[in-house]
N, C-alpha and C positions, 0 to 999 in steps of 0.2 A: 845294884842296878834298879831306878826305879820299873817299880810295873805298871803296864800299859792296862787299860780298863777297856774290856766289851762287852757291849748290852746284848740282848740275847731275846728274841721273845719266843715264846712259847715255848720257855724255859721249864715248866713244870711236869712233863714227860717226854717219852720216846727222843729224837735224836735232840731236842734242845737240852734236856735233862743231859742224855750222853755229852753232849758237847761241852756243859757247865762242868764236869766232874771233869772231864779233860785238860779243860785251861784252869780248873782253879789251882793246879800245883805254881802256875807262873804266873796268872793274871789275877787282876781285879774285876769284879763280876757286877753287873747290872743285870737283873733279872725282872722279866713278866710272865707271868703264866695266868689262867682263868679259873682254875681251882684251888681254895690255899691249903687242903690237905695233902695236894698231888706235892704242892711247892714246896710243903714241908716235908715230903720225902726226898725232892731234889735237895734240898739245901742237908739236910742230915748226912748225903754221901759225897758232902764236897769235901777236899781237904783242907784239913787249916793252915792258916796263912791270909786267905783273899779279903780281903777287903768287901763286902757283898751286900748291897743294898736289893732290896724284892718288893713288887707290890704285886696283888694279883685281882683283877679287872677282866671287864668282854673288853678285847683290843677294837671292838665298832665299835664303843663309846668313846667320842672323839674327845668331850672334855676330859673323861678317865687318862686316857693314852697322854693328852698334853700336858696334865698334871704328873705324871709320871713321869713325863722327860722332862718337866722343871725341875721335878725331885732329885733325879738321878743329876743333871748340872748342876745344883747346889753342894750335893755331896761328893762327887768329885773332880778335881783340878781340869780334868780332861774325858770325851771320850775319844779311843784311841779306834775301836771298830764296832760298826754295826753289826747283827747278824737279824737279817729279818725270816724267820723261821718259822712264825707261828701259821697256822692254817689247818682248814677242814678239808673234807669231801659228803656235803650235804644232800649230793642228787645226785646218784645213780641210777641210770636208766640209757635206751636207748633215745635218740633226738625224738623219737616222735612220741616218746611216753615223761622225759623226765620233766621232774616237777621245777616248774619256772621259779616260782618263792626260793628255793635253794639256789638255785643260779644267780638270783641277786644277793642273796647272803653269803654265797660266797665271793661273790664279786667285789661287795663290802669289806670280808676278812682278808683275800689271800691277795688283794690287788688292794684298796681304796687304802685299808690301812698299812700298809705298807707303806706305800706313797707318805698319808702323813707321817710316820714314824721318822723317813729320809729326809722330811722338809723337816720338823722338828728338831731331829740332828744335826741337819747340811751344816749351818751358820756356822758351830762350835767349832764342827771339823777345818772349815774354812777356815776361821780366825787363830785356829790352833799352828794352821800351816800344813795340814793335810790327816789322813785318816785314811780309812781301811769300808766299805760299804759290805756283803756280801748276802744276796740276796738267795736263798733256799726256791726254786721254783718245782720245778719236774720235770722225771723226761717223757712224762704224758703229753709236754708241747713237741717233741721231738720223733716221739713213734704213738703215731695214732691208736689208741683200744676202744673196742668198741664198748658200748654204754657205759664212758667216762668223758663222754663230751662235755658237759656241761665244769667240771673240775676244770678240767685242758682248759675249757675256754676260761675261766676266771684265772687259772695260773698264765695263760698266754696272756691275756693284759698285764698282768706284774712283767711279764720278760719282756712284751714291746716296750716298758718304762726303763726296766734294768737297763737294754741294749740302749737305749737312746742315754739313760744317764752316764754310761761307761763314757761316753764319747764327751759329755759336758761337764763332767767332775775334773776330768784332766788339769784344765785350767786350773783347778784349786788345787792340786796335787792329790786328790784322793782317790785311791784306787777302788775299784769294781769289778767284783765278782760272782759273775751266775752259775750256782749249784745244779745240776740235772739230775737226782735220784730219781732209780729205778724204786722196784716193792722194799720199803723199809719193814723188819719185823718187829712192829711195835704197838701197842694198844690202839694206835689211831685204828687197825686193825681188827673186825669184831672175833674174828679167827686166826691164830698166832699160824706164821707161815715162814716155819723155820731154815726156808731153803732160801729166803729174802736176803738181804742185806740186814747185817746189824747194825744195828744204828750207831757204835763205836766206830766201825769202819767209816762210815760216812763223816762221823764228827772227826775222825784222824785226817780224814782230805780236806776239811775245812780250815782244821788247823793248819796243812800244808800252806793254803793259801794266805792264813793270816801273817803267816809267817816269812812271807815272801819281802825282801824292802827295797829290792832295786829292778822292780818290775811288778808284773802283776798277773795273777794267773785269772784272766777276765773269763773262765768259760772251765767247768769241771761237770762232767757224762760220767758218773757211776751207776751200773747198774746187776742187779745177781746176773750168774750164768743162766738161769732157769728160763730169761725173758726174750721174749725172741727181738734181736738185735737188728730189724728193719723197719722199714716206713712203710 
């Protein structure tokens, strides 16, 4: 059976890392990440087999990003899914102290580039006859924390894009799917917080969703038990 190829960004740690080691026993791997020493620890625990093309770039360097999804279309036949993963949390604080310069760089990372990533993609998928999007947000849009507004709000613009693309990919057969993780336990982290979510866990309900072909699981709320479960 051939294998199906997904690009990954922020493939060179925590859950994008986990989720590469997941799918490389059956897929073909496109990767990006921003450190190439991280990416060479990702790429060392993949299994053999994939097919895996890497390059590693800031994803807000918009010439970087589109030379890389030339790259990745050259070298292979197809991409079969997105997985737009990569992102910060640059401002911490509460609304009336955090630092606005972070709020636009993240705005840039977890929202502007995404979007380009989708739009670099769409075309392939389209003309392929359809594809798989699934977009990593948070469920920081979903239950409010306090002095994480500035995050929420840069990941809430990626989700008002996902929700409106879920409804306009249809046409072209390509399914969409929005991620909601809660605390992942992973370096993004400056203190490991073991009672979080492991980022396997998370990358296994990704894969759930990739694997879905006569439907689509457009909306997935994982979060640890430790988080309190309201709005």
């Amino acid at each position: 059976m051939t294998r199906k190829t997904v690009l990954i960004t922020g493939a060179s740690d925590g859950l994008g890392r986990a989720l590469a080691v997941l799918l490389s026993e059956h897929y073909d791997l496109a990767l990006c990440g921003r450190k190439p020493e991280k990416m060479a620890e990702t790429l060392a625990l993949l299994k053999p087999g994939a097919d895996v093309y890497q390059e590693c770039f800031d994803m807000t360097d918009e010439a970087a990003l589109a030379a890389f999804c030339d790259h990745v279309k050259a070298h292979f036949s197809r991409i079969d899914v997105l997985v737009n993963n990569a992102g910060a949390n640059l401002a911490r604080g509460a609304v009336k102290d955090f630092d606005v310069s972070g709020l636009r760089k993240m705005l840039e990372l977890n929202c502007i580039s995404q979007v380009e990533m989708i739009q670099q993609i769409y075309p392939a998928m389209k003309m392929q006859g359809g594809g798989c999007i699934i977009n990593v947000i948070s469920s920081s849009v979903l239950f409010h924390s306090e002095n994480n507004a500035a995050y929420a709000a840069s990941k809430a613009a990626m989700d008002a894009v996902a929700k409106t693309l879920l409804k306009e990919a249809k046409a072209d057969n390509i399914r969409v799917t929005c991620v909601y993780p809660g605390g992942i336990d992973t370096s993004f982290r400056a203190v490991p917080k073991h009672e979080y979510l492991r980022p396997e866990t998370v990358a296994g309900a990704i894969r759930s969703a990739i694997e879905v072909e006569d439907g689509a699981m457009q909306e997935i709320v994982i979060r640890p038990l430790v988080e309190n479960n309201i709005q």
